[in-house]
C-alpha positions in Angstrom: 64.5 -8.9 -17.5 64.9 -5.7 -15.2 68.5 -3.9 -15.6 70.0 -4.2 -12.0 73.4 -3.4 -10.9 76.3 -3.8 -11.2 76.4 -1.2 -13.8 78.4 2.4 -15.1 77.1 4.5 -12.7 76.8 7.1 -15.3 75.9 5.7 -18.7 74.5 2.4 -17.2 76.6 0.3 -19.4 75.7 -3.4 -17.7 78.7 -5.7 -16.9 79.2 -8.9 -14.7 81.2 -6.7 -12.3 82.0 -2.8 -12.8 84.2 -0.4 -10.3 83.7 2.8 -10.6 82.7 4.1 -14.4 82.7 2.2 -17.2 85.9 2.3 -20.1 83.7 4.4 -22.4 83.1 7.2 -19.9 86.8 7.2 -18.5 87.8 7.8 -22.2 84.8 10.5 -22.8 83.1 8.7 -25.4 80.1 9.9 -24.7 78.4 13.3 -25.1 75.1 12.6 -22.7 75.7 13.3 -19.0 73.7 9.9 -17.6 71.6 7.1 -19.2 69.5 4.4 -17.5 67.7 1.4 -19.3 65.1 -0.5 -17.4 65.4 -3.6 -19.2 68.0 -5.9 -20.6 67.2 -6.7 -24.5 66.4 -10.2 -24.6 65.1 -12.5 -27.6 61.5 -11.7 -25.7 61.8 -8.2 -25.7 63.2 -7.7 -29.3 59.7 -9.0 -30.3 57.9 -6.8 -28.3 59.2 -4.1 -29.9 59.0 -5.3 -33.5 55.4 -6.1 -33.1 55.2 -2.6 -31.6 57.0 -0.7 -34.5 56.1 -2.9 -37.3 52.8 -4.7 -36.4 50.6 -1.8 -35.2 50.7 -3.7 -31.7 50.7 0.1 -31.0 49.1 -0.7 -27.4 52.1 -2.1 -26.3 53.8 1.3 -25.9 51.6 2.2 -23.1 53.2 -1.2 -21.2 56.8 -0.2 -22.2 55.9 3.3 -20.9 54.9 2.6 -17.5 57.9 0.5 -17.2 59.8 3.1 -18.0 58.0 5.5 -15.8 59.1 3.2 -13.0 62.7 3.3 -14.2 62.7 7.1 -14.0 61.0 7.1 -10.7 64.2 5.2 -9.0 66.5 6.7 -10.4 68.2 10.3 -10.3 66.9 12.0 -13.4 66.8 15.9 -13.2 65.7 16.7 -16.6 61.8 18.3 -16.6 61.3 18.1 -21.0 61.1 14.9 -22.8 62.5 14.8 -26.2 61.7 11.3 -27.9 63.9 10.1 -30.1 62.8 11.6 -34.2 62.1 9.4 -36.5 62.9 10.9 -40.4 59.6 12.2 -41.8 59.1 10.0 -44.7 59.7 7.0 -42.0 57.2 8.0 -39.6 54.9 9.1 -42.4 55.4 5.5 -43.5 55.0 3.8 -40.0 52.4 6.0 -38.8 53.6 6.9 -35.9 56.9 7.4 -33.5 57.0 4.9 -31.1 59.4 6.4 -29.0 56.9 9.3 -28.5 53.9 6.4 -27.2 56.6 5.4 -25.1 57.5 8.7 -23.6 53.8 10.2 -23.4 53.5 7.6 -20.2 56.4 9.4 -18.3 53.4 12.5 -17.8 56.5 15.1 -18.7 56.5 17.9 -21.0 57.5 16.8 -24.3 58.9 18.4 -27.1 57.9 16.7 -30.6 59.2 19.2 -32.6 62.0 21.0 -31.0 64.5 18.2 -32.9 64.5 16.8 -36.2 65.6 14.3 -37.6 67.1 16.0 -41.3 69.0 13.2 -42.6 67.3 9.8 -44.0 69.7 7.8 -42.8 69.9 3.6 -43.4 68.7 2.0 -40.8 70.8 1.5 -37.9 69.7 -2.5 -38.0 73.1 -4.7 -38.1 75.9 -1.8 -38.5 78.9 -1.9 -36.1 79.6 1.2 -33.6 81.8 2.7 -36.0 79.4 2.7 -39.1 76.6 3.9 -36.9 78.1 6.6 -35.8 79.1 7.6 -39.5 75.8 6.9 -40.6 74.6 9.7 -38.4 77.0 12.4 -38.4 75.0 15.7 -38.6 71.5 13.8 -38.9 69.8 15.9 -36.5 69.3 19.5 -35.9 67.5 21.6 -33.1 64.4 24.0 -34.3 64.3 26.8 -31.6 65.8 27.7 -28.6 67.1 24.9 -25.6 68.6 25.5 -22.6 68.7 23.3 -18.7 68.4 19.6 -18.9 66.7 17.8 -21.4 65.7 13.8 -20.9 66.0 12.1 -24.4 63.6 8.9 -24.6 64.0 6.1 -26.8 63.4 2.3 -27.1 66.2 0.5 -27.4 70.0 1.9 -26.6 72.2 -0.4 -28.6 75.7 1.5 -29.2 74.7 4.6 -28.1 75.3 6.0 -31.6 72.0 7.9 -32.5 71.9 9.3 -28.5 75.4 10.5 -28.4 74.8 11.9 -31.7 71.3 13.6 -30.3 73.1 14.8 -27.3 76.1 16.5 -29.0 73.3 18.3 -31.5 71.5 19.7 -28.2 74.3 20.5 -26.2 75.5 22.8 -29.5 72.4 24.2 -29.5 72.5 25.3 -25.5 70.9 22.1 -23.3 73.2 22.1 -20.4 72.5 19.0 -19.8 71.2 16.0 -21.2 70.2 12.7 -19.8 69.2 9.3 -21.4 66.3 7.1 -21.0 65.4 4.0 -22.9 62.8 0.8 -22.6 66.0 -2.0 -23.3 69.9 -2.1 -23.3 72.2 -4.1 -25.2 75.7 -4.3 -23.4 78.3 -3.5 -25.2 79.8 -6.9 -25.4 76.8 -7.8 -27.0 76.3 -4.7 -29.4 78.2 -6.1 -32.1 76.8 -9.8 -31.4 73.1 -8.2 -31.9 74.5 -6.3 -34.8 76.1 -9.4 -36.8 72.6 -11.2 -36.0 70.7 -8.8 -37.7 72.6 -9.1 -41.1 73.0 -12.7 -40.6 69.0 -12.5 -40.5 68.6 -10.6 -43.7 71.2 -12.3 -46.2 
């Protein structure tokens, strides 16, 4: 289901009626200057993407790219370098691959693979609340070289925001003046914790 409006006209943060920005951005919670999803995560979707990351449906990233191509194409994105989203090395060296960087090789934008790193194995993200993702990764990520200007951060799904946030204060520490936020799916927030409490529910 394509994200429409209403929605933050800053974070994108979806809601059944929104004036203005959303309560996140009016108390600064966030440390990424805009962020646009081009769908809403449905039961559909969340199976997309696990067949994509852990079922070597690997072609489906090309479809979840051109979507968001589109996405980025409507909306006002400035940045010109594509970072995806790192994966720890023993993850992807497990997976065999970063799907967020199948995803972002269909935006046709330089990309850096390498220019940030993800330095701390961290547990996965799957069922934590905001709060103990956002502990979780605390000083996971670190910038190997020299950034500067806008960077556009790509992912697949934006749940709490916790890894991006976390990504976008590592960059802007490192010199990005800038950095916008683009990802396949969006959970709202009144559904974050919902999708998180699933998730355990699924593995006890």
């Amino acid at each position: 289901m394509a994200l429409e409006p209403p929605f933050c006209p800053k974070c994108g943060e979806p809601a059944p009626a929104i004036e203005g920005l959303c309560g996140f951005c009016r108390r600064g919670e966030h440390n990424f200057d805009f962020a646009r999803s081009a769908l809403l995560f449905t039961h559909t979707l969340r199976q997309i993407i696990h067949h994509l990351k852990y079922a070597d449906r690997v072609s489906l990233a090309n479809q979840l790219g051109d979507i968001l191509s589109e996405c980025r194409r409507r909306e006002p994105f400035t940045g010109n370098l594509v970072i995806p989203v790192p994966l720890h090395r023993s993850r992807q060296r497990q997976r065999g691959f970063n799907q967020a960087e199948l995803i972002a090789a269909r935006l046709g934008l330089p990309m850096a693979t390498r220019l940030l790193r993800r330095k701390k194995d961290t547990p996965s993200q799957t069922g934590l609340t905001r709060n103990e993702r956002k502990r979780n990764l605390a000083g996971a990520f670190e910038v190997r070289g020299r950034v500067s200007g806008t960077i556009m951060v790509v992912d697949d799904v934006y749940t709490t925001g916790s890894t991006l946030n976390e990504i976008a204060r590592t960059l802007k520490c490192a010199g990005a003046d800038r950095v916008e936020v683009l990802t396949v799916a969006r959970v709202p927030s009144y559904r974050a914790e919902e999708t998180a409490s699933a998730a355990v529910a699924r593995t006890q």
